[in-house]
MARBAKE-528282 format. One record per residue (C-alpha): x negated, z negated, y; residue in three letters. Coordinates in pm, 1 decimal. Example, Ala and Ser with C-alpha at 12.3 -4.5 7.8 and 13.67 -1.06 7.14 Angstrom:
+----------+----------+----------+-----+
|        x |        z |        y | res |
+----------+----------+----------+-----+
|  -1230.0 |   -780.0 |   -450.0 | ALA |
|  -1367.0 |   -714.0 |   -106.0 | SER |
+----------+----------+----------+-----+
//
This chain:
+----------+----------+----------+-----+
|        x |        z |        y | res |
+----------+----------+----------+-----+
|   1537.1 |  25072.7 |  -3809.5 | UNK |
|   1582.0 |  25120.3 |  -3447.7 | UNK |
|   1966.9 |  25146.7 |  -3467.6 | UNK |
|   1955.4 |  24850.5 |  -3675.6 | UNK |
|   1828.4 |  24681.5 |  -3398.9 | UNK |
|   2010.3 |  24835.7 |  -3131.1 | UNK |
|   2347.4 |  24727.3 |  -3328.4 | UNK |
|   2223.9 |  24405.9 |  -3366.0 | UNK |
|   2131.6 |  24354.9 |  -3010.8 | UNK |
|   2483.9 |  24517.8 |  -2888.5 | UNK |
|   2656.0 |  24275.7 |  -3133.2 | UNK |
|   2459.3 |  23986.5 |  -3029.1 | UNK |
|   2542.8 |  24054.7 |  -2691.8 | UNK |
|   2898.2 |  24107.5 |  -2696.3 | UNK |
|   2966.7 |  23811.1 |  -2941.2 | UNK |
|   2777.3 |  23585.0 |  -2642.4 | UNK |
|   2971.9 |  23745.5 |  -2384.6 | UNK |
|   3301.5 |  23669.9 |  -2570.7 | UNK |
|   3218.5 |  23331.8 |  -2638.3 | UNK |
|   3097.0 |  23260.7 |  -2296.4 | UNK |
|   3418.8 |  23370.5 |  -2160.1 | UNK |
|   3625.2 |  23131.0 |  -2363.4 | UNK |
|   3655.9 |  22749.0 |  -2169.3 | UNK |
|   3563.9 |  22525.2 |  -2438.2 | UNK |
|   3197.0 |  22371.1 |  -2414.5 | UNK |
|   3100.3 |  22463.0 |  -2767.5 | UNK |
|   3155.8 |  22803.5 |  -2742.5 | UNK |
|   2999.2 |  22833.9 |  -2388.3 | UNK |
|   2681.2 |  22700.8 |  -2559.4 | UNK |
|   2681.1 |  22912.2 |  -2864.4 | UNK |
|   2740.6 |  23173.0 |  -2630.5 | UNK |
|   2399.5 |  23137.1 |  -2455.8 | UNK |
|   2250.5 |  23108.1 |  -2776.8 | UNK |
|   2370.8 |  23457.3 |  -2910.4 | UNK |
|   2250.5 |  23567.8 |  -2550.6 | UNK |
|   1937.6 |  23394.8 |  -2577.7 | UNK |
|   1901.1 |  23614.4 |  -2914.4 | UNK |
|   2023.5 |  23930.9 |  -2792.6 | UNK |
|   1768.7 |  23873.6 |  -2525.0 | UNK |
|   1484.8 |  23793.5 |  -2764.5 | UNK |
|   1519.4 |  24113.5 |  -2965.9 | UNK |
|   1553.5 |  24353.6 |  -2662.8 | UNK |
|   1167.3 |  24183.6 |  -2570.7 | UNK |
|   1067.8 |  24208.3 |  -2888.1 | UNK |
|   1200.3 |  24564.3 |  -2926.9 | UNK |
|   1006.4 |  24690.8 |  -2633.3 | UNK |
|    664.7 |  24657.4 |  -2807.9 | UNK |
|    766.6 |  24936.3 |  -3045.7 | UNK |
|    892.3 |  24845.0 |  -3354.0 | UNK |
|    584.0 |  24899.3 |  -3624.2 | UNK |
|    534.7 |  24746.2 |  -3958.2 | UNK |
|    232.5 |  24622.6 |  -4111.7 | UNK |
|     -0.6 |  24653.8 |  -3822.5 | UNK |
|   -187.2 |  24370.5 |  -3656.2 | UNK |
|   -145.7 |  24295.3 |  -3331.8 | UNK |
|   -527.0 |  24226.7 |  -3285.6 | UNK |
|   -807.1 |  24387.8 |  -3255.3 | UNK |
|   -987.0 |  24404.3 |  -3606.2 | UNK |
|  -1359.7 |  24543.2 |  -3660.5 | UNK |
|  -1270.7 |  24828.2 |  -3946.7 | UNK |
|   -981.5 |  24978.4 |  -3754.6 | UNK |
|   -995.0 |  25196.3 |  -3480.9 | UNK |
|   -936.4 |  25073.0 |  -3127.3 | UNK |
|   -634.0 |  25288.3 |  -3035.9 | UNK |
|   -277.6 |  25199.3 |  -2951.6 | UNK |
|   -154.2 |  25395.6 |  -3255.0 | UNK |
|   -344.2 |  25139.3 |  -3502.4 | UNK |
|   -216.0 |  24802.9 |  -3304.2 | UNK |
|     99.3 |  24631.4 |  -3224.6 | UNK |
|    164.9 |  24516.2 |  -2892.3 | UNK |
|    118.3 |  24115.5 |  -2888.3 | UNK |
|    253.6 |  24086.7 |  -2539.6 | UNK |
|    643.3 |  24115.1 |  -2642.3 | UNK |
|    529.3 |  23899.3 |  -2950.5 | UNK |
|    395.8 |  23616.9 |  -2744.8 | UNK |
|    675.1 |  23636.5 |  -2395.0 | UNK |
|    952.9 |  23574.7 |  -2721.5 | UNK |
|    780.0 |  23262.3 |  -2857.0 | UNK |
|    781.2 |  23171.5 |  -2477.0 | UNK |
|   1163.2 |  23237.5 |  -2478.9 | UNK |
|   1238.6 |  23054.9 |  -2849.9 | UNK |
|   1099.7 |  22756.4 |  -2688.1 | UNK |
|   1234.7 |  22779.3 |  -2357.9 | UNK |
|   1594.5 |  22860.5 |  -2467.8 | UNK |
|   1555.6 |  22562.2 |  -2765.0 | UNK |
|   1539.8 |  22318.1 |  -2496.7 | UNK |
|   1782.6 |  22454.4 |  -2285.1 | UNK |
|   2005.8 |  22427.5 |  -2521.8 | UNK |
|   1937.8 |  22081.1 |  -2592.3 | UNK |
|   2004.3 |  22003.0 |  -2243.8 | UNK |
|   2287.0 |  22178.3 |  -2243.8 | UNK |
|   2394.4 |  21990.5 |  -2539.3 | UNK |
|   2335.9 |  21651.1 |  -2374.8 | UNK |
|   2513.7 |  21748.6 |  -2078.8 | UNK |
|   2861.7 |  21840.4 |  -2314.8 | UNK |
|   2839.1 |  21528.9 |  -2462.4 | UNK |
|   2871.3 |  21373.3 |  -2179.1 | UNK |
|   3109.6 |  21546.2 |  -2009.2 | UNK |
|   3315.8 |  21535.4 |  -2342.9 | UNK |
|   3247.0 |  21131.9 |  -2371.5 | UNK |
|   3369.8 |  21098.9 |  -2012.1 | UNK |
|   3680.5 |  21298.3 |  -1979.6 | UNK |
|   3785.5 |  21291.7 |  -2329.8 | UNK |
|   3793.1 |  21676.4 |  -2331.9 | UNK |
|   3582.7 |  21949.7 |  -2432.7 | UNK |
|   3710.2 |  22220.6 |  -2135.3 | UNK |
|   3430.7 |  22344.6 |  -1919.9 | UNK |
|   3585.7 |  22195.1 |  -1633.9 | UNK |
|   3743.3 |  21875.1 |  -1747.0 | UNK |
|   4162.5 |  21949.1 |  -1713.4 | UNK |
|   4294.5 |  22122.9 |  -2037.1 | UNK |
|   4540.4 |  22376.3 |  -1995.7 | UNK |
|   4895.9 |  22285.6 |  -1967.4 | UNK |
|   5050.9 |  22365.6 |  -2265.2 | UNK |
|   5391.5 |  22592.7 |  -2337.8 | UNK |
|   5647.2 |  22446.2 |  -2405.2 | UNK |
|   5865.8 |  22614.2 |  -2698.0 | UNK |
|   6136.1 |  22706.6 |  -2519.4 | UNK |
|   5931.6 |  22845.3 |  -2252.0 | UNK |
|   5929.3 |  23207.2 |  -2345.0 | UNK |
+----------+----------+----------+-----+
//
């Protein structure tokens, strides 16, 4: 399970990267939000990874680290979901805008100049 995660996070990660790198708004904001994921798991992932345990205290069970989850990855990633959801929507707004004033959707404003075919 942990490489599963570990690929996921690397692919997450370089797919943002990528996309960030490109200078189109879209993909500059999809970008964050693969980061923004990538992030999230790495958090997440720090807790150690355990199945079926609850990450709060319960009277039956044992008070020992080995019977619990850690809740303090669990609750800093809700923290991030909603924190990156609404950067995103800003960042959103902000595209639109840009896109409705210059008529283009390149991160700053001029589109390339484009080859000509007999340019070569």
């Amino acid at each position: 399970m942990e490489f599963a995660l570990a690929s996921a996070i690397g692919v997450l990660t370089a797919s943002g990267v990528y996309l960030l790198l490109r200078a189109r708004t879209f993909d500059v904001i999809l970008g964050l939000t693969l980061l923004s994921y990538a992030t999230n798991l790495l958090i997440f992932s720090s807790g150690r990874l355990v199945i079926g345990k609850p990450p709060v205290l319960a009277a039956d069970v044992a008070p020992t680290l080995a019977n619990y989850a850690d809740p303090l990855p669990q609750a800093l990633v809700l923290t991030a979901i909603v924190i990156a959801f609404a950067m995103t929507a800003v960042v959103v707004v902000v595209a639109m805008r840009n896109h409705a004033d210059l008529q283009s959707d390149h991160v700053d404003g001029r589109e390339p100049a484009r080859a000509r075919k007999g340019d070569r």
